[in-house]
N, C-alpha and C positions, 0 to 999 in steps of 0.2 A: 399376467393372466388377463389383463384390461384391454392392453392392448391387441391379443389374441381375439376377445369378444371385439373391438374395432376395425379388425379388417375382416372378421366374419360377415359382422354387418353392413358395410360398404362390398365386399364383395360379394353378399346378395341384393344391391341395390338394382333402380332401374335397369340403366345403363352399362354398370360392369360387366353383366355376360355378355352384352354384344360384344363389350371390346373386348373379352377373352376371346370368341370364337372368332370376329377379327384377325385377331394378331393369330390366331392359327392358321385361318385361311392363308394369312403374311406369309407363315412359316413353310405351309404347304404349296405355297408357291415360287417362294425362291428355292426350296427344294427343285421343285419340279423344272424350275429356270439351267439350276447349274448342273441337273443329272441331265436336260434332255436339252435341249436348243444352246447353252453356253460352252457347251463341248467344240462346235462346230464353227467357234468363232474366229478364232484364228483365217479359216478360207473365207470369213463375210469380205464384198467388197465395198470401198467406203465411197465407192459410184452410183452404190444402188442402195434404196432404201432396206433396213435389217428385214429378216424374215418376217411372215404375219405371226409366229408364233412365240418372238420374241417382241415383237410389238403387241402382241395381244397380252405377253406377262407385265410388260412395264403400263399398261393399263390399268390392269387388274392391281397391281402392287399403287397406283397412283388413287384408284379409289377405295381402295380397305385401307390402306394408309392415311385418307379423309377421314375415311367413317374411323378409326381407329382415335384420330385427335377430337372428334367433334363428340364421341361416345367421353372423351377424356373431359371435355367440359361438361359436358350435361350431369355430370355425376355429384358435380354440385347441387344439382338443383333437383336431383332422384333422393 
């Protein structure tokens, strides 16, 4: 029961909801990755740079995956 009251409390802290809706954003992005632009991989040529929209996912996954570890520190200090 204690520890139930312990992750309540921490997961209403500062910083935990950002990293929950993070790591969703994460989720709703590699979704979006492997239903729409990873299909198509197989024809990329490895002469030319990947598509913008496959460049645009591995962006997006590179900074909510920041903000994901950096929300993962601060939650010490929320």
């Amino acid at each position: 029961m204690l520890g139930a009251l312990g992750v309540l409390a921490v997961a209403d802290a500062g910083a935990m909801p950002v990293k929950f809706a993070l790591l969703g954003v994460a989720g709703i992005n590699v979704a979006a990755f492997h239903h729409g632009v990873y299909r198509s991989v197989a024809r990329w040529d490895r002469a030319v740079p990947p598509p913008a929209r496959a460049r645009i996912a591995g962006a997006v996954s590179l900074v909510v995956w920041s903000g994901v570890i950096a929300c993962g520190r601060l939650i010490a200090y929320t």
